[in-house]
N, C-alpha and C positions, 0 to 999 in steps of 0.2 A: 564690157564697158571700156571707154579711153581712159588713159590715165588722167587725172586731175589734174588740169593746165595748172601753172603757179598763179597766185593770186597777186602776188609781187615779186615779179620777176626779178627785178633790179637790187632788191633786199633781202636781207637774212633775217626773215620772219616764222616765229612761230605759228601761223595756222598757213605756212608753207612744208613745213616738216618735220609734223606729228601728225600724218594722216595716217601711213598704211602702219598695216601691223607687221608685225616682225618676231623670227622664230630667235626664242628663249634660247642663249648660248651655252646655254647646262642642258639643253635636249627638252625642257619640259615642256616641251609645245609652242602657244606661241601667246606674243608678247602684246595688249592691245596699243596702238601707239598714241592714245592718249595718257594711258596708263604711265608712259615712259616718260612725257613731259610731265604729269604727276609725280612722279619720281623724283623726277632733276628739281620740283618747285619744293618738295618735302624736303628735298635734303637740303636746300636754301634754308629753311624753315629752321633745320636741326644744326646747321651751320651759326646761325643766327642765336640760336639758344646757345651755344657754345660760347660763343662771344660773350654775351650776358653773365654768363657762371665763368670766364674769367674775369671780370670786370669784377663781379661781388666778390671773387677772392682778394681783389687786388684792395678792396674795401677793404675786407677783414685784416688784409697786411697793416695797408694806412694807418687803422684805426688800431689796433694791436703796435704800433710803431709812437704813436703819437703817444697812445696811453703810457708806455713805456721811459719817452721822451719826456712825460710834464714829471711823473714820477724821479726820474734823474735829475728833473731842477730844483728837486726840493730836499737834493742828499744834501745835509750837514755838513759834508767832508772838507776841508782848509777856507771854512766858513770863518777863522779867527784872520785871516791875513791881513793885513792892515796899510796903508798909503793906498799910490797908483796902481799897484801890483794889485791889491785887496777890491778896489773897483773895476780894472780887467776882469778879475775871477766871479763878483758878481754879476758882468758885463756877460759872460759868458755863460755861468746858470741862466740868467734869463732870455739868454738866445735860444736855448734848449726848451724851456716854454714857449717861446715865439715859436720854433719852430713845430713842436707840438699842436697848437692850433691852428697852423698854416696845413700840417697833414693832416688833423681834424675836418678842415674846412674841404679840405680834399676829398676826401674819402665822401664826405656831404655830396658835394656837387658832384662828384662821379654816379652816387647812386641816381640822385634825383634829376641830374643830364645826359646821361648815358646810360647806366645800367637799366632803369625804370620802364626810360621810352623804347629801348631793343627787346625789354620782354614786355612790354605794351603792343607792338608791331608784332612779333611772334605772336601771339595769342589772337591777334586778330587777322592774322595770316592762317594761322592753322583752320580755323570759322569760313574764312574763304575757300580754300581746299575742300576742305570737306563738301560746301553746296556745290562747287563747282565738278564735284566728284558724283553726286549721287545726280545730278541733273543731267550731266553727258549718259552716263551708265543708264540710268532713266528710259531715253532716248534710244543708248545703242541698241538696248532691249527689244524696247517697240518694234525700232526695226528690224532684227533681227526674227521678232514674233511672224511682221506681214512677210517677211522674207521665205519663213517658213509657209506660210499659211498661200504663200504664193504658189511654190513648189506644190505644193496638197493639193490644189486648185489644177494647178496645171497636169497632176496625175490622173486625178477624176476625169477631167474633161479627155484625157487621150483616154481612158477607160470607155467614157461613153461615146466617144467617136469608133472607138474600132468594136463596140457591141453593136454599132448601128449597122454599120459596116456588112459586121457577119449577119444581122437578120437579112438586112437589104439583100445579100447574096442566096440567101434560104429563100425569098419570095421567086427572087428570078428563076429559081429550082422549082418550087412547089407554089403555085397561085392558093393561098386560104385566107378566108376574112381575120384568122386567129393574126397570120404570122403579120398582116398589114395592121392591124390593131398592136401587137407591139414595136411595128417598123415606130407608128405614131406615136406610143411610150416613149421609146429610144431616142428620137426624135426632142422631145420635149427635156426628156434627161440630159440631152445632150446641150441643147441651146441655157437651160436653165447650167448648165457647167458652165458654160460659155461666159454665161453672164458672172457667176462667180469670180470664175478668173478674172476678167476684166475688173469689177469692183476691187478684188484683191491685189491687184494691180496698181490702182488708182490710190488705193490706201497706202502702198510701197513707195509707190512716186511721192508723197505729199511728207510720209514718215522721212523718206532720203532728203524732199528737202527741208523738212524742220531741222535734221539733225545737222546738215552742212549750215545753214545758217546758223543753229548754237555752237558747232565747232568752230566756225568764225568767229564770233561775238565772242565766245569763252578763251578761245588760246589768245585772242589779241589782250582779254582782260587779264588772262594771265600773265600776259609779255608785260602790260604795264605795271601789274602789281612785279614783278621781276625788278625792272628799272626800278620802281619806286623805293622798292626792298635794297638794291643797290646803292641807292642814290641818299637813303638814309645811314645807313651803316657808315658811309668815305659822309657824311655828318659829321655824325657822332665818333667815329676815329678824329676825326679832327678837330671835336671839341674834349675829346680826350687828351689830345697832343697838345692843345693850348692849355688846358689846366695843369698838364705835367710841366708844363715850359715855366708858368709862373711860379709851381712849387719849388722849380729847377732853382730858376733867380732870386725867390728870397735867401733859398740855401747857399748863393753864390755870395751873397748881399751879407749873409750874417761870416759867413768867413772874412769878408773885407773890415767889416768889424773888429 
């Protein structure tokens, strides 16, 4: 068979190059090359979870920071001062509370803006994998089965062409109604192989093109869930980056204080 013309020439696409397979660089055979853009999309996957489990530690700091914070605006300590000096000082316990609820309110909206929706996407990324896993595999089977079953056919069939063969050479030898009675077995064995193959054939053709058409349809829906997966994350970094920015400035804001 010719190689697989590109489907898009002009671009760098996935159901351009994750056709062939490829031999395993530890020796252990070979590698299927859908398998391997499985691979690159799981570890997106597992990337993705990582991201989320720093995001909730950074909750647990927040919220461990703040708790600590309203706690320190309520020490006792040169609570007796008295004038302007005495209202600076409570000027400044109660910034320590302010600020405390500002990293409360942080650590809130990071769960329920960013951490929540990145393992919401993971979880339903991993649901995608998976069908998109057992449905190819499915498929590569099938073919793989008439591929076989092809080969079988094609065995048979040269079996009963070269039996016809040698009786057909035994009549030219010997004239008997026996050996023309099985020339006409032979015969029948042989065309009924024929027909095998062909059928077996027909089933090959039709399994290769169901499977190239879901290898389309699947690597392009992979490519978009990719971007998507992408294009959420540089989000949600960014609506990360704006809640830290404002936690930045009230803290800027209570120094000016």
């Amino acid at each position: 068979m010719p190689e697989q013309p590109l489907l898009k020439p002009m671009e760098w696409r996935y159901c351009d190059y994750f056709w062939a397979d490829k031999k395993d660089p530890q020796g252990k055979g070979t590698m299927v090359g859908f398998k391997l853009l499985l691979q690159k999309q799981l570890k997106g996957k597992q990337m993705q979870k990582a991201m989320s489990e720093l995001v909730r530690e950074r909750i647990k700091i927040e919220e461990e920071h703040a708790k600590n914070l309203a706690k320190l605006s309520q020490n006792l300590l040169a609570a007796q001062e008295e004038g302007s000096l005495g209202e600076a000082w409570a000027q400044v316990k109660k910034s320590l509370a302010d600020e405390a609820e500002v990293h409360l309110k942080f650590s809130t909206k990071l769960h329920s803006e960013v951490e929540k929706p990145l393992m919401n996407f993971h979880e339903n990324f991993k649901k995608d994998m998976k069908k998109c896993d057992h449905h190819i595999a499915d498929l590569r089977k099938q073919l793989a089965s008439c591929y076989a079953s092809v080969e079988k056919a094609r065995k048979a069939l040269t079996e009963q062409q070269r039996d016809l063969e040698m009786k057909t050479q035994q009549l030219e030898i010997k004239l008997s109604k026996k050996t023309e009675e099985d020339i006409k077995k032979a015969q029948r064995k042989s065309t009924q192989a024929g027909d095998d193959l062909m059928r077996w054939v027909d089933l090959y053709n039709q399994a290769q093109s169901e499977w190239f058409d879901e290898m389309v349809t699947t690597t392009l829906e992979l490519e978009r869930l990719e971007v998507e997966r992408v294009e959420m994350i540089q989000q949600h970094l960014c609506q990360y980056t704006q809640l830290q920015h404002k936690t930045d400035m009230f803290n800027q804001s209570t120094v000016g204080l």
